[in-house]
VEXDREN-2710 file (C-alpha; in Angstrom, 1 decimal):
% VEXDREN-2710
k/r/px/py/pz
1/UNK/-5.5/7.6/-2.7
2/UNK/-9.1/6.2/-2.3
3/UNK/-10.0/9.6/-0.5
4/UNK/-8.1/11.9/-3.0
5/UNK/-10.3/10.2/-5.3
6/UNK/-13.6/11.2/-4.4
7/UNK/-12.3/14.9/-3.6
8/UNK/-11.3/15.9/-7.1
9/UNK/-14.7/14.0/-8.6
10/UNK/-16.4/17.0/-5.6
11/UNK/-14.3/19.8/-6.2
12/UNK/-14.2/19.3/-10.4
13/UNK/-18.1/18.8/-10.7
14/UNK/-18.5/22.1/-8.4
15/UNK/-16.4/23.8/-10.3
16/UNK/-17.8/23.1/-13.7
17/UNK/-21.4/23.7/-12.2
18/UNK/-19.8/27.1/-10.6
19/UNK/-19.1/27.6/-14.3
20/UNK/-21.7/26.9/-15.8
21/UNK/-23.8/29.2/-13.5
22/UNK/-21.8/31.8/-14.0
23/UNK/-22.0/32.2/-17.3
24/UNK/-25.4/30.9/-18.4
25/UNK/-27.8/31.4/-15.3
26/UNK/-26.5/34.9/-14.1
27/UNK/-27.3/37.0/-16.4
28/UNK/-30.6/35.9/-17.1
29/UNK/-31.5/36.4/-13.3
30/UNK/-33.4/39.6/-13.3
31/UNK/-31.6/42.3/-11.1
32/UNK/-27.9/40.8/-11.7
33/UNK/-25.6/41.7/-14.3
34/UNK/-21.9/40.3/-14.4
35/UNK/-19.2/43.0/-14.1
36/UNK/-17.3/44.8/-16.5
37/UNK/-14.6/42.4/-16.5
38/UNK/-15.9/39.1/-17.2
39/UNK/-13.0/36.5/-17.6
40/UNK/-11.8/38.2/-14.6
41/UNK/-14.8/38.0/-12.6
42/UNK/-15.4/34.2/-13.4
43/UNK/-11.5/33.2/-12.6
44/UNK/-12.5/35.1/-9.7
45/UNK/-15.8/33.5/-9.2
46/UNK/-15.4/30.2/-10.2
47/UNK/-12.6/28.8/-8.0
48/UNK/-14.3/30.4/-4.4
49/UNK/-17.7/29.0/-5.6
50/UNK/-16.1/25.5/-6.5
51/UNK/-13.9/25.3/-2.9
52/UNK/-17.5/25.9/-0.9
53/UNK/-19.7/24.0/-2.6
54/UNK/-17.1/20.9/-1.7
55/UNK/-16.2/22.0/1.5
56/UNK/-19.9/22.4/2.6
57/UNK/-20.9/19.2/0.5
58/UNK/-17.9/17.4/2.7
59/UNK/-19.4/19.3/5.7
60/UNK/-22.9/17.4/5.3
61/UNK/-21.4/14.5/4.8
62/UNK/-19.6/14.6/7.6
63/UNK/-22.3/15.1/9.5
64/UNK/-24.5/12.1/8.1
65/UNK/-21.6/9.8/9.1
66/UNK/-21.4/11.8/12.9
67/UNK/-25.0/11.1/13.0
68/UNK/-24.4/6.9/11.7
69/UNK/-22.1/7.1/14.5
70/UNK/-23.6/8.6/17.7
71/UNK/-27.2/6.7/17.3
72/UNK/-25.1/3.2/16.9
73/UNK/-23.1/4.3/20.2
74/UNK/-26.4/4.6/21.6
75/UNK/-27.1/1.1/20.7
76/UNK/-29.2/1.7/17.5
77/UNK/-29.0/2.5/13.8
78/UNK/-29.8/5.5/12.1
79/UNK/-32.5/5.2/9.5
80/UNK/-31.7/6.1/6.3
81/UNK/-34.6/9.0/6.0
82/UNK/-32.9/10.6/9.2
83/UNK/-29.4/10.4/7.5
84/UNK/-30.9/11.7/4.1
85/UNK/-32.7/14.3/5.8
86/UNK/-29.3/15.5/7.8
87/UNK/-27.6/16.0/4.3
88/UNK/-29.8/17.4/2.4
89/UNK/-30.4/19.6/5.3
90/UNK/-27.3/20.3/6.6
91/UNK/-26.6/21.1/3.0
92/UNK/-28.8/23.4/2.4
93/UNK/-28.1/25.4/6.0
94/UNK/-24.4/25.5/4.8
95/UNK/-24.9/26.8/1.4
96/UNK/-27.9/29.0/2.1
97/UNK/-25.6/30.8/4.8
98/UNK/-22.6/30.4/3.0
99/UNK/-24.0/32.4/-0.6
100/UNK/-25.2/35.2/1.0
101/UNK/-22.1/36.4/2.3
102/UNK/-20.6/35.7/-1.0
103/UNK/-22.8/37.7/-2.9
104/UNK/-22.2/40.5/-1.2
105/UNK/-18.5/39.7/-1.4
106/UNK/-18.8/39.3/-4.8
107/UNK/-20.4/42.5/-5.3
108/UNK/-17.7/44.5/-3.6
109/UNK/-15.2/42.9/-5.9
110/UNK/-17.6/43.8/-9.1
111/UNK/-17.6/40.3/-10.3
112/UNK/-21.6/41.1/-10.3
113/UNK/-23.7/44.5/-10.4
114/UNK/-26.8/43.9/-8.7
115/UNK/-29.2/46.4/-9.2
116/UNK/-32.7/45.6/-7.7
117/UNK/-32.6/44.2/-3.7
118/UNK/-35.0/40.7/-4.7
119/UNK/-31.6/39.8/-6.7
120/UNK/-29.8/38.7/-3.8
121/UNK/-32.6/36.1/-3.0
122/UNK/-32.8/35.1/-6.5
123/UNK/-29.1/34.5/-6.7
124/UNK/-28.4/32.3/-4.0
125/UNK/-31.0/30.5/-5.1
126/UNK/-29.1/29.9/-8.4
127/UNK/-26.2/29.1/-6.0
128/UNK/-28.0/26.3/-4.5
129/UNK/-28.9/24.9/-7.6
130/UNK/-25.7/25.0/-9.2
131/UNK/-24.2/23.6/-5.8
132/UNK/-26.8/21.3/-5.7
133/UNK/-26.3/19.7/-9.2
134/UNK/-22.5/19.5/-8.7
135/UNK/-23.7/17.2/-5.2
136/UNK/-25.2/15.1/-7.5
137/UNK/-22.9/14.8/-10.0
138/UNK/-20.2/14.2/-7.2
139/UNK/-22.4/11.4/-5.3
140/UNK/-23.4/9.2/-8.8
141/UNK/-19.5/9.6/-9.8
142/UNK/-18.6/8.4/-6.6
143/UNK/-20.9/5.4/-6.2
144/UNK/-20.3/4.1/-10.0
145/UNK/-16.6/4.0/-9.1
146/UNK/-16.6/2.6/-5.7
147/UNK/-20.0/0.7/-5.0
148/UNK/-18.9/-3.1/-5.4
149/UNK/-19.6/-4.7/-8.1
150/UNK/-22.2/-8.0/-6.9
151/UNK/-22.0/-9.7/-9.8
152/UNK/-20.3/-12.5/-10.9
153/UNK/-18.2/-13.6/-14.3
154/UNK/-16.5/-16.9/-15.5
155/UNK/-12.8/-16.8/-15.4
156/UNK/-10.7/-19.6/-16.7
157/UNK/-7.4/-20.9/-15.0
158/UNK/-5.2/-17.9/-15.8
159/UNK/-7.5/-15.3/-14.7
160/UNK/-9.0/-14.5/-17.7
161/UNK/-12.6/-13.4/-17.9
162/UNK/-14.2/-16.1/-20.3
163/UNK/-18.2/-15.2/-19.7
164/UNK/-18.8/-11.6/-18.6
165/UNK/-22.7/-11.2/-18.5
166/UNK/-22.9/-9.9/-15.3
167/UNK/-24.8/-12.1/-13.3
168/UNK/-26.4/-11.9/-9.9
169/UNK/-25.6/-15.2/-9.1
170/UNK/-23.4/-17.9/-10.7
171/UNK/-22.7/-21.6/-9.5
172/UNK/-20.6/-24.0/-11.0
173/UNK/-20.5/-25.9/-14.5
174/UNK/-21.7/-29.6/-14.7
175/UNK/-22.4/-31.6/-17.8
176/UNK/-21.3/-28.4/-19.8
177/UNK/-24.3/-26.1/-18.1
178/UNK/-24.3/-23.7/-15.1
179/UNK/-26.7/-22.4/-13.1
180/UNK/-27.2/-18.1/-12.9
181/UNK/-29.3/-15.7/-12.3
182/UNK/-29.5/-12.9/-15.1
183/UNK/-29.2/-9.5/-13.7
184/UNK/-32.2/-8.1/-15.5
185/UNK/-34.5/-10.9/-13.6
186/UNK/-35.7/-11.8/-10.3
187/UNK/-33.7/-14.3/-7.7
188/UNK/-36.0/-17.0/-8.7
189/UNK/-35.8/-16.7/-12.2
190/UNK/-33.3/-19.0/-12.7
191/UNK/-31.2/-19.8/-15.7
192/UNK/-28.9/-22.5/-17.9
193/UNK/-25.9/-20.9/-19.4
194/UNK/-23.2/-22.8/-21.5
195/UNK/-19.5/-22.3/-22.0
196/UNK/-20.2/-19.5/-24.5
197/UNK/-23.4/-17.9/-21.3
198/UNK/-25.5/-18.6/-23.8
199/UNK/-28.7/-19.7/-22.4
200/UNK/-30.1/-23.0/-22.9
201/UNK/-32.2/-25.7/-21.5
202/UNK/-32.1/-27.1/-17.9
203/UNK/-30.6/-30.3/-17.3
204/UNK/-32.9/-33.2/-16.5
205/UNK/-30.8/-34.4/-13.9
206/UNK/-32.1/-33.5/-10.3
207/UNK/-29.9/-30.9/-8.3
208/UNK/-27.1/-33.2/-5.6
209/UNK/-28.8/-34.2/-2.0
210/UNK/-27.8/-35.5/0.7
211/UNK/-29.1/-38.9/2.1
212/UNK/-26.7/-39.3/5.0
213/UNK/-24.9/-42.2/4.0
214/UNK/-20.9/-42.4/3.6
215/UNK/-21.0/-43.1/0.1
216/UNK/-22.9/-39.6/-0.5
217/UNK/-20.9/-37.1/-2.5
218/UNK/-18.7/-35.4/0.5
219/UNK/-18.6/-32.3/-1.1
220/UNK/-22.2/-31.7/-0.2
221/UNK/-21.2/-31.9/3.7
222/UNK/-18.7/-29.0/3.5
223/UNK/-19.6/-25.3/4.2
224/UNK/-17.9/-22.7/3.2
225/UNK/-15.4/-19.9/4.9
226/UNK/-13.3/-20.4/7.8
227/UNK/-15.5/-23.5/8.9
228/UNK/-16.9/-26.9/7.3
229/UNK/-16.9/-30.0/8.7
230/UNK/-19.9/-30.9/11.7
231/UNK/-23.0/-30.3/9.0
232/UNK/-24.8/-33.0/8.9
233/UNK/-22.4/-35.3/10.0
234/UNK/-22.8/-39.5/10.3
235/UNK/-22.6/-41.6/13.0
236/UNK/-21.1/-44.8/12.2
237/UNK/-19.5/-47.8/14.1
238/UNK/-18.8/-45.1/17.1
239/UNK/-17.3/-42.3/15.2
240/UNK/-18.9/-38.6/14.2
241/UNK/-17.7/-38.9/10.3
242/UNK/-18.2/-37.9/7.1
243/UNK/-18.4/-39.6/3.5
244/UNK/-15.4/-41.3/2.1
245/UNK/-13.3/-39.5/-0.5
246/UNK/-10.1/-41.0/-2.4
247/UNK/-10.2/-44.0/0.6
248/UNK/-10.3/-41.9/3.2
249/UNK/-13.1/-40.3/5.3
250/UNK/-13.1/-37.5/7.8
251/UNK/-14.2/-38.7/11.2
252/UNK/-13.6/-38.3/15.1
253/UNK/-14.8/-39.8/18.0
254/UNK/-18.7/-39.0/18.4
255/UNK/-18.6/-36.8/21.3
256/UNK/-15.6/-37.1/22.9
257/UNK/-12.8/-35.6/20.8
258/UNK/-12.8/-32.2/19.5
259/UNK/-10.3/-33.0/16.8
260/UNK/-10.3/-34.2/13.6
261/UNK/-8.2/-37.2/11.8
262/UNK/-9.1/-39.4/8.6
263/UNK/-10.0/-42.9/8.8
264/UNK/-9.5/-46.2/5.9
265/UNK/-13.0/-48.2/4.8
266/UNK/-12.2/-50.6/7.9
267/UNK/-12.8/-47.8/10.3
268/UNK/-9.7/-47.4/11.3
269/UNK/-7.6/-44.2/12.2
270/UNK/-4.7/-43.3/9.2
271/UNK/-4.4/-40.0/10.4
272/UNK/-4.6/-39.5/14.2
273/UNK/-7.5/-37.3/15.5
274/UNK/-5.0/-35.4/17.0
275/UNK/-4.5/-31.5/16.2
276/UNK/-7.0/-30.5/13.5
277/UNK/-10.3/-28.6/14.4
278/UNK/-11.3/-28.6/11.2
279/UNK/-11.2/-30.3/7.7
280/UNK/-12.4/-31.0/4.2
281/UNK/-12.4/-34.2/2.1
282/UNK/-9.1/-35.4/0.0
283/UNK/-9.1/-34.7/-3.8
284/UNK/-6.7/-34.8/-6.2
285/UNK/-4.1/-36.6/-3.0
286/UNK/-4.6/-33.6/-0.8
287/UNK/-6.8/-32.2/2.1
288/UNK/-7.5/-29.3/3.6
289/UNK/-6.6/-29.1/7.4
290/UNK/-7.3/-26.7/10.0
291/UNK/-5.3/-25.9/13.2
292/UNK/-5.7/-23.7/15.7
293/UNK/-3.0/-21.4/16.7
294/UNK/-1.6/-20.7/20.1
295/UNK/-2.4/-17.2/20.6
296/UNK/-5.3/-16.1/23.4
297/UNK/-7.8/-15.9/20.5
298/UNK/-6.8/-19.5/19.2
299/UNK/-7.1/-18.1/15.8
300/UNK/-7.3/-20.9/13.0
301/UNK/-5.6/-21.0/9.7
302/UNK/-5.8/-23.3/7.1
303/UNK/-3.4/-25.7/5.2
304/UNK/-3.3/-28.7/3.4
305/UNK/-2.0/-32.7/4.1
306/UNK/-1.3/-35.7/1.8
307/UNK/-2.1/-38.8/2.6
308/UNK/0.4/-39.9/5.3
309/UNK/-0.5/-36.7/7.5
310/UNK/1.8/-34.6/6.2
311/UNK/1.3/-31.1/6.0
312/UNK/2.7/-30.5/2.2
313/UNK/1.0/-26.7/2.3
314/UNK/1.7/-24.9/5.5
315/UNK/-1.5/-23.2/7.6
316/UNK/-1.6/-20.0/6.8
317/UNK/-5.0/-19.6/4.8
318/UNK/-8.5/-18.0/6.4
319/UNK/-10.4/-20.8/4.4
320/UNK/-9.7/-23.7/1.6
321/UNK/-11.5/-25.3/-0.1
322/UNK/-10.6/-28.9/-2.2
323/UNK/-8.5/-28.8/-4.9
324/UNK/-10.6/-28.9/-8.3
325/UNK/-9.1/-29.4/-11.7
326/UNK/-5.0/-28.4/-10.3
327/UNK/-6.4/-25.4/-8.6
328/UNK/-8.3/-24.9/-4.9
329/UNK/-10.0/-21.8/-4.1
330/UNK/-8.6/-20.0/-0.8
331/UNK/-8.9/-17.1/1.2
332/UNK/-6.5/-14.9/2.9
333/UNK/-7.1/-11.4/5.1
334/UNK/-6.8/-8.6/2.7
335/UNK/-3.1/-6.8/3.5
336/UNK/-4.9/-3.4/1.9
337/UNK/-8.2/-4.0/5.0
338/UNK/-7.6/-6.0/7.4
339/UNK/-11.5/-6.2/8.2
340/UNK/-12.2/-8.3/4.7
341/UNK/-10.6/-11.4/3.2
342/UNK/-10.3/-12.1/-0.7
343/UNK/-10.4/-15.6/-2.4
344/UNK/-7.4/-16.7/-5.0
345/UNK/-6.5/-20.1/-6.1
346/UNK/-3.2/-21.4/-5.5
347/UNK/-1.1/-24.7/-7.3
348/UNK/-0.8/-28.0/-5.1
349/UNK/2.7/-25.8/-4.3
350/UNK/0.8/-23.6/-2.4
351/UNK/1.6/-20.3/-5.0
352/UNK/-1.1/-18.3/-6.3
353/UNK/-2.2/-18.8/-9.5
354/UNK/-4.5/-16.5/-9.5
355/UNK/-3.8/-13.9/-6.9
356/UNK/-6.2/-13.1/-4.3
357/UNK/-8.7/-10.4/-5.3
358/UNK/-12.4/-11.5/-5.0
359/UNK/-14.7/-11.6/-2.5
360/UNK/-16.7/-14.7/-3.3
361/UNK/-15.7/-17.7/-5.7
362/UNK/-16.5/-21.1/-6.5
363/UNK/-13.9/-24.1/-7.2
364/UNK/-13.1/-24.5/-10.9
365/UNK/-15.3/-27.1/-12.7
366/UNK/-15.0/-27.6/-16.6
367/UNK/-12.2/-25.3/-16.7
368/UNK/-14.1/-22.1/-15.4
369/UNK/-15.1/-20.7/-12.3
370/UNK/-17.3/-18.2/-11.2
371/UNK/-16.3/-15.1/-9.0
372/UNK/-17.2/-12.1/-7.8
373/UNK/-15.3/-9.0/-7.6
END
């Protein structure tokens, strides 16, 4: 369906520019005249001109991506002048070709009367135009319907867009104020928005660092995606650990074990260090756990424990994050391309409350949460 898509936005825009040429450009090109039969001529006209100009527009297309192709097999990338200059030129070798033998085919059938021999020049340049426009027209269509859209909203817990400005960059709410980057301005122009993205006044409170202590905020130690834990790390009383959340603290053996377990404010294990290559801190009773499957490429998936160890959300997430507010942000690989993964948020039952369908997001805070489509 993607690909049928695209071929009726090509093959409607050529044949509304086949139109158009017919009936408007032809017969003010000095030499042609349209035949006796015009309604005849254009149904005539119209649908052959509309069928070349997309096959050869797919043509030229198909040889920029042939061109993408070879040079990266070859152990490079083609530049985007050389793939701009295969299109436009493979273009105009296909249509240039192409509109001369239809002229005169055109002529045999009387669709036009041609009666001086410079027409035939001047024609198939009206050709080329006409085809050319419909390109165009095809190409902005196509890239307004399909480019992805970079920018981010505010949605609240059901999915709902609450703040829709567009932004090109979004981070969480704190203290009723979040920190974006307006579209219209550069990446360092940063902005205050409130729960109405309104802009306001930045807070006076310094932005979250980390000091490297365990009572630091352990959120600040977590990357995102499929890893997290490792960043920046502490070393205390003979363990690789990080800061203490909900009692608890994420910590290992410094290095000697390659798992990860969760230890009490005496230092002592709660949860073995036994299975889990990766983790995040608790919140809100739960954590999020990594394990690595048993297949040759040890693939890891992601779940979630309570307190006592056990898993209470099976492994079977690309990434997840902390629960925030009843909801934790997670990623799955996209059933539709297996090559991407999209971000939900699921219920501490492990459903989706909001089903998987953006490729970046951040967990909710004061009821919102950014995303990106």
């Amino acid at each position: 369906m993607n690909l049928l898509i695209p071929v009726l936005i090509c093959t409607a825009s050529a044949l509304v520019s086949s139109l158009l040429v017919y009936f408007l450009v032809f017969p003010r090109v000095p030499g042609f005249a349209l035949g006796k039969h015009k309604v005849i001529g254009g149904l005539l006209f119209v649908p052959l001109q509309g069928i070349t100009t997309a096959i050869g527009f797919g043509a030229a297309l198909y040889a920029a991506t042939l061109t993408s192709v070879i040079t990266a097999l070859g152990g490079g990338v083609a530049a985007v002048p050389i793939i701009f200059i295969v299109v436009i030129g493979g273009t105009a070798v296909i249509f240039f070709a192409a509109n001369f033998i239809l002229i005169y085919l055109y002529k045999t059938l009387g669709i036009f009367e041609i009666s001086a021999k410079f027409a035939i020049p001047l024609g198939v340049c009206a050709l080329m135009g006409a085809q050319l426009i419909g390109c165009i027209i095809s190409v902005v269509c196509c890239f307004k319907m399909f480019a992805p859209d970079n920018t981010y909203s505010f949605i609240d817990k059901t999915g709902k867009v609450v703040i829709d400005k567009k932004f090109s960059y979004a981070k969480a709410f704190k203290n009723g104020k979040a920190k974006v980057t307006l579209i219209s301005q550069s990446a360092d122009a940063d902005k205050y928005i409130d729960h109405k993205g309104n802009v306001v006044e930045a807070p006076n409170e310094p932005e979250p660092e980390i000091h490297y202590k365990v009572d630091d905020d352990p959120s600040l130690y977590e990357g995102e995606g499929p890893w997290s834990t490792g960043h920046g790390s502490i070393n205390t009383n003979g363990l690789e650990m990080l800061p203490f959340s909900e009692g608890l603290a994420a910590a290992r053996a410094a290095g000697k074990n390659p798992h990860w377990g969760f230890v009490d404010t005496n230092y002592q294990f709660q949860i073995p260090s036994s299975k889990f290559v990766d983790v995040r801190h608790f919140s809100e009773g739960l954590a999020p756990v990594c394990i690595a499957d048993e297949s040759p490429e040890h693939k890891r998936w992601w779940g979630y424990i309570d307190k006592t160890g056990k898993m209470v959300i099976e492994p079977k997430f690309h990434s997840a994050m902390c629960f925030s507010e009843g909801l934790a942000k997670v990623a799955i690989i996209d059933p539709k391309n297996t090559d991407k993964v999209v971000v939900g948020f699921i219920d501490k039952n492990g459903n989706f409350v909001i089903q998987p369908q953006y490729a970046e997001a951040f967990s909710f805070s004061e009821g919102v949460a950014a995303v990106r489509k």
